[in-house]
PALUMSE-969069 format. One record per residue (C-alpha): x, y, z; residue in one letter. Coordinates in Angstrom, 2 decimals, padded with zeros to 5 digits. Each point is the difference from the previous one (the first is absolute). Example, Ala and Ser with C-alpha at 12.3 -4.5 7.8 and 13.67 -1.06 7.14 Angstrom:
2
<<012.30, -004.50, 007.80>, 'A'>
<<001.37, 003.44, -000.66>, 'S'>
***
This chain:
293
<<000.00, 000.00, 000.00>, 'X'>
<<002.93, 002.76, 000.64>, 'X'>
<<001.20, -000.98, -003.51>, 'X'>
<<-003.67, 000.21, -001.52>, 'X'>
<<-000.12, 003.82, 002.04>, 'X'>
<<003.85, 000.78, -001.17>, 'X'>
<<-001.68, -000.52, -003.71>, 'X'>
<<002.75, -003.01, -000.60>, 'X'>
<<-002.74, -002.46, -001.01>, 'X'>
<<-002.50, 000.07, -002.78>, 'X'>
<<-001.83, -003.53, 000.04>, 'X'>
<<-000.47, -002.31, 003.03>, 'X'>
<<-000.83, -003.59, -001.29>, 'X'>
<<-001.29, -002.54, 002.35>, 'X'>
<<-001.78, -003.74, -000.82>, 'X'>
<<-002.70, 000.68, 001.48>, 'X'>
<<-001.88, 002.73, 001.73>, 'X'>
<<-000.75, -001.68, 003.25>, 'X'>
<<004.07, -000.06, -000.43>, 'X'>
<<-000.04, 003.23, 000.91>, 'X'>
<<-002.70, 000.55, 002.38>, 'X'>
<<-003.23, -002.07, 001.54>, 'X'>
<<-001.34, 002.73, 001.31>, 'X'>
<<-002.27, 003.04, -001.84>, 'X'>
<<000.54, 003.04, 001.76>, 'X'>
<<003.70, -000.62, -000.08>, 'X'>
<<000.26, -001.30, -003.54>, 'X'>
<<-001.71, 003.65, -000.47>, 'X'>
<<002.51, 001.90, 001.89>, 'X'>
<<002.74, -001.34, -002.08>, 'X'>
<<-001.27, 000.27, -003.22>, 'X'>
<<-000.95, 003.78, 001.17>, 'X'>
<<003.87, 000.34, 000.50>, 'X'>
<<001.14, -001.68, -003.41>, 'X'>
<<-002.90, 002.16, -002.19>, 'X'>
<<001.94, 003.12, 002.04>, 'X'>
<<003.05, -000.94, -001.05>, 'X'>
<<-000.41, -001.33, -004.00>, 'X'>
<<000.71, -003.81, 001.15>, 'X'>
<<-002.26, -002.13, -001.79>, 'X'>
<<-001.19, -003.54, 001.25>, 'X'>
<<-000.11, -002.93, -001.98>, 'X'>
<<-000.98, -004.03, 000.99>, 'X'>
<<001.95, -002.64, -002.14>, 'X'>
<<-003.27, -002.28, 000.30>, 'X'>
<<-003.05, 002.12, 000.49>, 'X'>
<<-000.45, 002.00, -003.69>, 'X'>
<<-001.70, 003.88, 001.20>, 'X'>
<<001.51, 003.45, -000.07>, 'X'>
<<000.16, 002.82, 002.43>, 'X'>
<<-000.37, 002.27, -002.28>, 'X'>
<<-003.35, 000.48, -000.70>, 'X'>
<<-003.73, -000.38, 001.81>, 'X'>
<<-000.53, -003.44, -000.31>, 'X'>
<<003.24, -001.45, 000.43>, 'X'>
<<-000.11, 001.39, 003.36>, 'X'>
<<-003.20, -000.51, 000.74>, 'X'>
<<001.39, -003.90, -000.99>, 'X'>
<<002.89, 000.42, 002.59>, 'X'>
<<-002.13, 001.26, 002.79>, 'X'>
<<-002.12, -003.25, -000.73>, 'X'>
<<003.01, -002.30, 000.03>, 'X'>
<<000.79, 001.71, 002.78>, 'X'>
<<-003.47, -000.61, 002.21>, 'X'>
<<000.16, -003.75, -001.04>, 'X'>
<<004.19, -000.18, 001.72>, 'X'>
<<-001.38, 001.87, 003.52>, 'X'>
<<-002.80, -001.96, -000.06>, 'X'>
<<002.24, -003.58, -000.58>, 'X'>
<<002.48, 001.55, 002.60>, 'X'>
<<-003.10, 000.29, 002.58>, 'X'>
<<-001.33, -003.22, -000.89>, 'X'>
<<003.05, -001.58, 000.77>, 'X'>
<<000.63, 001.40, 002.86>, 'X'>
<<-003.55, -000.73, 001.46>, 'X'>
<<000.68, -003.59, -000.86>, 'X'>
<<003.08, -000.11, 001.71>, 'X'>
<<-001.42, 000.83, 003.48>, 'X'>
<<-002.89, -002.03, -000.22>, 'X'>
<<002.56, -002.74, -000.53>, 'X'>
<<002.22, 001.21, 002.51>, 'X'>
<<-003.02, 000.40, 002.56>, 'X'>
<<-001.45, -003.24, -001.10>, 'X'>
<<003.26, -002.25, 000.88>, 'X'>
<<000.18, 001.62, 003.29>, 'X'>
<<-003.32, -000.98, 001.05>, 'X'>
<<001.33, -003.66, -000.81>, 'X'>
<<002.76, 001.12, 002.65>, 'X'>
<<002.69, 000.15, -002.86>, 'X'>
<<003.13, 002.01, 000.42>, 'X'>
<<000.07, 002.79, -002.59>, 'X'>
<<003.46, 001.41, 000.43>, 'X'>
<<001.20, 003.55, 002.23>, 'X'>
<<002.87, -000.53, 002.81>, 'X'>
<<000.23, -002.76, 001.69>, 'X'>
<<-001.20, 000.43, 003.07>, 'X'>
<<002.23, -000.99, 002.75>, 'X'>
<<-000.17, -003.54, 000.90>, 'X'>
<<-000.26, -001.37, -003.57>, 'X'>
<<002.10, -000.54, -002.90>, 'X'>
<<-001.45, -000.91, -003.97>, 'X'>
<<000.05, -003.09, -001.40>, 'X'>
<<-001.74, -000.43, -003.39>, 'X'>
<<-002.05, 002.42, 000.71>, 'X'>
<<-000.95, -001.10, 003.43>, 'X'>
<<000.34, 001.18, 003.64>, 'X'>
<<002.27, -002.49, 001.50>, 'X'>
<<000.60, 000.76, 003.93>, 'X'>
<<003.82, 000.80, 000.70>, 'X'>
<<000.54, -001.14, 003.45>, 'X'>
<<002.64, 002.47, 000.70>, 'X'>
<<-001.92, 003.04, -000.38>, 'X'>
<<-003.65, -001.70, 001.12>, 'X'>
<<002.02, -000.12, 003.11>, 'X'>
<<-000.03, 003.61, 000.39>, 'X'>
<<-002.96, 000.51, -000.92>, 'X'>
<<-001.24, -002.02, 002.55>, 'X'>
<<002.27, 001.74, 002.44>, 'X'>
<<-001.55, 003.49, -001.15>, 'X'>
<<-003.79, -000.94, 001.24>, 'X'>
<<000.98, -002.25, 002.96>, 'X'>
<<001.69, 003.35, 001.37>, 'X'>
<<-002.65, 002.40, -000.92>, 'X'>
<<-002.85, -002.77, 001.38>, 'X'>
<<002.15, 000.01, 003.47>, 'X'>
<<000.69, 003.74, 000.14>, 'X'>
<<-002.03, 001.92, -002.66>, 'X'>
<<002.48, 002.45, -000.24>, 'X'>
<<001.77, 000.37, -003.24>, 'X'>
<<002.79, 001.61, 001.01>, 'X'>
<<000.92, -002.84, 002.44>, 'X'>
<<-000.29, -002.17, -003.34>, 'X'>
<<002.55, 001.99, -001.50>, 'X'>
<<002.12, -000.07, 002.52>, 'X'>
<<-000.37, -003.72, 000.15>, 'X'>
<<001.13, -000.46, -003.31>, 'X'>
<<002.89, 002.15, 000.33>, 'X'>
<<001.40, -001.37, 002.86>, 'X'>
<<-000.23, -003.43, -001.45>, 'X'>
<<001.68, 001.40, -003.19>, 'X'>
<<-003.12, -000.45, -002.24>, 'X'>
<<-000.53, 001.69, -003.55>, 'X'>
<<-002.44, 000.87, -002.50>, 'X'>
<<-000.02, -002.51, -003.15>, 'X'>
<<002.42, 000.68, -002.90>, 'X'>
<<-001.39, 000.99, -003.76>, 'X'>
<<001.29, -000.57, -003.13>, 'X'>
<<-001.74, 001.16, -002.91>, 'X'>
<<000.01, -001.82, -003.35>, 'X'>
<<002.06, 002.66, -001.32>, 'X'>
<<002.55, -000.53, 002.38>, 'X'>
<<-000.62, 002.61, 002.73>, 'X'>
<<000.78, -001.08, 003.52>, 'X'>
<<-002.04, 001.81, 002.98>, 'X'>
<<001.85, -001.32, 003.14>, 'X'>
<<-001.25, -001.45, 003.00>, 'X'>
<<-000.72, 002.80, 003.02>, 'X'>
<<000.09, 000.53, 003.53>, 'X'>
<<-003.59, -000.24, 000.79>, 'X'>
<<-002.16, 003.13, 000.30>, 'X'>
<<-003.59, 000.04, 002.07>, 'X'>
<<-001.45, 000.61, -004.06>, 'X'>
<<002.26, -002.87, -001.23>, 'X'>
<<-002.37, -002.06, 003.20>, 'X'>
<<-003.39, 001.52, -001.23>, 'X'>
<<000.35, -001.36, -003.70>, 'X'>
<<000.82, -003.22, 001.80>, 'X'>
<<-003.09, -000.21, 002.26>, 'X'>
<<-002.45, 001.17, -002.07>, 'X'>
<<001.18, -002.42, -003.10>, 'X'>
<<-002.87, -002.28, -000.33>, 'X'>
<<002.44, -002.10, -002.47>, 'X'>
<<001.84, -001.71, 003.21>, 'X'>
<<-003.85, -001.31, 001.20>, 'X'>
<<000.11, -001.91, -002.86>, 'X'>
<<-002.79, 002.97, -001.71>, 'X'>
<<000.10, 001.56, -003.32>, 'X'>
<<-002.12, 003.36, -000.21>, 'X'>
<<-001.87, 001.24, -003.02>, 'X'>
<<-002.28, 002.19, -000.27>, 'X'>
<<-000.65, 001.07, 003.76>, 'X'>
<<-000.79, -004.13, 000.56>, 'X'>
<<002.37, -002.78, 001.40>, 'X'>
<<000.58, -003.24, -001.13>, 'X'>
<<001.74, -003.41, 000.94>, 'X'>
<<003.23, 000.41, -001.96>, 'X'>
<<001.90, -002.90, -001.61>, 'X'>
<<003.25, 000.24, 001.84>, 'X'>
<<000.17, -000.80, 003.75>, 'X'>
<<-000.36, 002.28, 002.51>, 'X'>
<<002.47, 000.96, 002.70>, 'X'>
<<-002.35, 001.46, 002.94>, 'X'>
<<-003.22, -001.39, 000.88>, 'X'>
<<-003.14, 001.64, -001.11>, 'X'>
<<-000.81, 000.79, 003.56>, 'X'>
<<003.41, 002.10, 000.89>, 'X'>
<<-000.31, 001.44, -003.20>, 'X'>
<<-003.27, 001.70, 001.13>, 'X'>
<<000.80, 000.39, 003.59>, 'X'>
<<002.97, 002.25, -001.19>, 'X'>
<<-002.71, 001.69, -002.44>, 'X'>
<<-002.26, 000.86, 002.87>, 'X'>
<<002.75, 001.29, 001.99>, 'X'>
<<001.36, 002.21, -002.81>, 'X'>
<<-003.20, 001.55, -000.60>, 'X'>
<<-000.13, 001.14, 003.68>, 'X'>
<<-003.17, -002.39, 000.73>, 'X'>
<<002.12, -002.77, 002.21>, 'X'>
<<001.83, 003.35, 002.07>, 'X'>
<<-000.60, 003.61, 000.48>, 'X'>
<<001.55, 002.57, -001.20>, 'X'>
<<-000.41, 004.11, -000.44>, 'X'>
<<-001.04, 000.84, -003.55>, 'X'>
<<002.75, 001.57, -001.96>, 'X'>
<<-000.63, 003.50, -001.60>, 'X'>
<<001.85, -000.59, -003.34>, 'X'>
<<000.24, 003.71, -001.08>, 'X'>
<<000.06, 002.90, 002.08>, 'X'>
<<001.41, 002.68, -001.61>, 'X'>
<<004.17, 000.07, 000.87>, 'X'>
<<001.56, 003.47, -000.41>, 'X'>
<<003.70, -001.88, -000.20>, 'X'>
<<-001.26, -002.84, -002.08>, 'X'>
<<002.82, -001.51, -002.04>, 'X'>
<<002.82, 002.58, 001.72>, 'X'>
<<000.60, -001.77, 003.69>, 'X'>
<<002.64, -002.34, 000.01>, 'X'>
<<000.94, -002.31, 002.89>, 'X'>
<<003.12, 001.29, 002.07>, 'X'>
<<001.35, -003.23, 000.84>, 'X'>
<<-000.35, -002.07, -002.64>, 'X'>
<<-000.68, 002.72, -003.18>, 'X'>
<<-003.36, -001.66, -001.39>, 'X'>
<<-003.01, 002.10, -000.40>, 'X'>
<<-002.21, 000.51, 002.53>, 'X'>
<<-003.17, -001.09, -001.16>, 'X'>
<<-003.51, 001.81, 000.86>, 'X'>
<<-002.23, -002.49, 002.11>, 'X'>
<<-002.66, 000.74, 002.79>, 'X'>
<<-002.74, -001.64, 002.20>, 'X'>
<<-003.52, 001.10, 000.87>, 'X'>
<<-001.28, -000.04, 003.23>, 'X'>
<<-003.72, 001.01, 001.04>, 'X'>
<<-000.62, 003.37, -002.16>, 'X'>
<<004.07, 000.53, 000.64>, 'X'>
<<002.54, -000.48, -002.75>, 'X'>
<<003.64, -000.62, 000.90>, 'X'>
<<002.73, 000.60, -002.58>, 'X'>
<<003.44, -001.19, -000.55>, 'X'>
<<002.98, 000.05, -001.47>, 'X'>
<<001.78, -003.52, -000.08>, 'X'>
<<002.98, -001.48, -001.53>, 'X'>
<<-000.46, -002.02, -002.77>, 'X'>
<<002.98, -002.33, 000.98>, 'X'>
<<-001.71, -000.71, 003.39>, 'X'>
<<-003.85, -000.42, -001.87>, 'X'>
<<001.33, -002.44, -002.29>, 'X'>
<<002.59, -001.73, 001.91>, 'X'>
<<-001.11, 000.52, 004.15>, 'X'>
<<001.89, 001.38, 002.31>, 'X'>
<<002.87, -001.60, 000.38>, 'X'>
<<000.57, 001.13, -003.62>, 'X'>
<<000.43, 003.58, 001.21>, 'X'>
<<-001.00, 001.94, 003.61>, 'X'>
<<-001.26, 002.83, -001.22>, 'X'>
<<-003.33, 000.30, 001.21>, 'X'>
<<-003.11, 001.20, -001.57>, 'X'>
<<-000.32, 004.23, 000.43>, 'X'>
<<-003.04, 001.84, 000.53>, 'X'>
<<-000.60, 002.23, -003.26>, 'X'>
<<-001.23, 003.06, 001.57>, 'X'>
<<002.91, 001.19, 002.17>, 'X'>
<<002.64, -001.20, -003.16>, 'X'>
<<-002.12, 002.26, -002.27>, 'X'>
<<-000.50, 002.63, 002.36>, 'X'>
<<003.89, 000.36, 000.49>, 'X'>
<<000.97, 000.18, -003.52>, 'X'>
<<-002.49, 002.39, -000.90>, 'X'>
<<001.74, 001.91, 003.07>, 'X'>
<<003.14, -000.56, -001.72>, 'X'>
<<-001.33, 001.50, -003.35>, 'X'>
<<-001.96, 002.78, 001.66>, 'X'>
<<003.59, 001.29, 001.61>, 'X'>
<<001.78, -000.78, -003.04>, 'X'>
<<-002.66, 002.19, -002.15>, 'X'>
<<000.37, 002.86, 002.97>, 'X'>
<<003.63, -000.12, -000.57>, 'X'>
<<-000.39, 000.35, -003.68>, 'X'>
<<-002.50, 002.89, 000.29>, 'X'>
<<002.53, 002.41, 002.63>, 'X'>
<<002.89, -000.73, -002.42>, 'X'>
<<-001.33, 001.54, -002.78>, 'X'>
<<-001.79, 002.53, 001.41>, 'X'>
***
């Protein structure tokens, strides 16, 4: 396209049209740019030119038909996907930790199951998921390795309390597949019963302890600046509602993710942190003012 707008090109010549787009309002927006420009268009199997009324009127036909075959496809292709996971097939994504492929199967890998079962005895016993992480750390545990099929590696890492979420809310190690908002008995055996699986669900959601309801955004004057003294991560906006109260905080993201033995900074109240750098900048701006006055 630079050479088309640098006037370098005069004919672009492409099998088919679908070759060069499937979809309308695009295939519009580039022939809009090679009419602008003097490039003409021409398909090696399809016999129409661009150059008058009904040879475009031909094209924008041709074109229709490709977005409506791309759609088509694509329609199919979920309803296939959606329909082997209701028969509790694997359909490929990461490999959820726990599991490794084999012909297209989930085959347990008793390594990593091993941790995984590990990860929801601990939060059962203490339903804290920072004493999971530091459970796992202490007994030198990491996240599973990927490689992807072009090669890339993503390494294994010290375990985060996210990194424990996507583990116990992964319906995959209950032996479940999920489609379409709906579980079903998957074809690959499970790791954790049925019944811990759920009883970790329940206790997630807040219905098997209570908790405060978080207020997830309050509005931060020092969102995004704060940074953690001690360990240099941001500090991360967070706060907790109490009655018709709201309580805000600054807290470091090291110690959210990672608990506190990750870093001791603890969480500070936003109001007297905003309160003295708008001190700061109210004196600064004084200063400013006398000087050039």
């Amino acid at each position: 396209m630079r050479d088309i707008e640098a006037g370098l090109v005069d004919l672009v010549i492409v099998y088919k049209i679908d070759r060069l787009s499937r979809s309308l309002l695009d295939f519009a927006r580039v022939m809009e740019r090679l009419t602008k420009h003097g490039t003409g268009l021409v398909s090696v199997t399809q016999n129409f030119s661009t150059t008058d009324a009904m040879g475009r009127l031909t094209l924008n036909m041709l074109m229709s038909f490709a977005e409506y075959e791309r759609e088509m496809i694509a329609e199919r292709t979920r309803d296939k996907i959606s329909a082997a996971r209701r028969r509790g097939k694997w359909t490929g994504g990461l490999v959820p930790l726990g599991y490794r492929i084999e012909n297209g199967k989930l085959i347990i890998d008793e390594g990593e199951a091993a941790i995984v079962r590990e990860i929801f005895a601990s939060y059962i016993e203490h339903r804290s998921l920072f004493r999971v992480v530091d459970t796992l750390r202490d007994r030198g545990r990491k996240t599973k390795a990927y490689v992807s099929k072009t090669g890339n590696v993503r390494a294994a890492k010290a375990w985060t309390k996210h990194a424990v979420l996507r583990v116990l809310r992964n319906p995959v190690v209950a032996g479940l597949i999920h489609s379409d908002g709906t579980f079903f008995a998957g074809e690959h055996e499970p790791i954790i019963s049925a019944e811990d699986f759920n009883h970790v669900k329940a206790l997630l959601s807040g219905k098997g302890a209570c908790r405060p309801p978080t207020v997830r955004n309050p509005a931060y004057l020092l969102r995004g600046v704060v940074r953690c003294a001690r360990c240099g991560a941001a500090m991360t906006p967070g706060s907790t509602h109490k009655d018709t109260r709201t309580y805000r905080y600054y807290r470091c993201l090291t110690r959210e993710k990672q608990g506190a033995g990750a870093c001791a900074s603890p969480p500070l109240p936003a109001r007297p942190v905003e309160d003295l750098v708008i001190k700061y900048i109210r004196d600064f701006a004084q200063r400013v003012a006398r000087a050039t006055t």
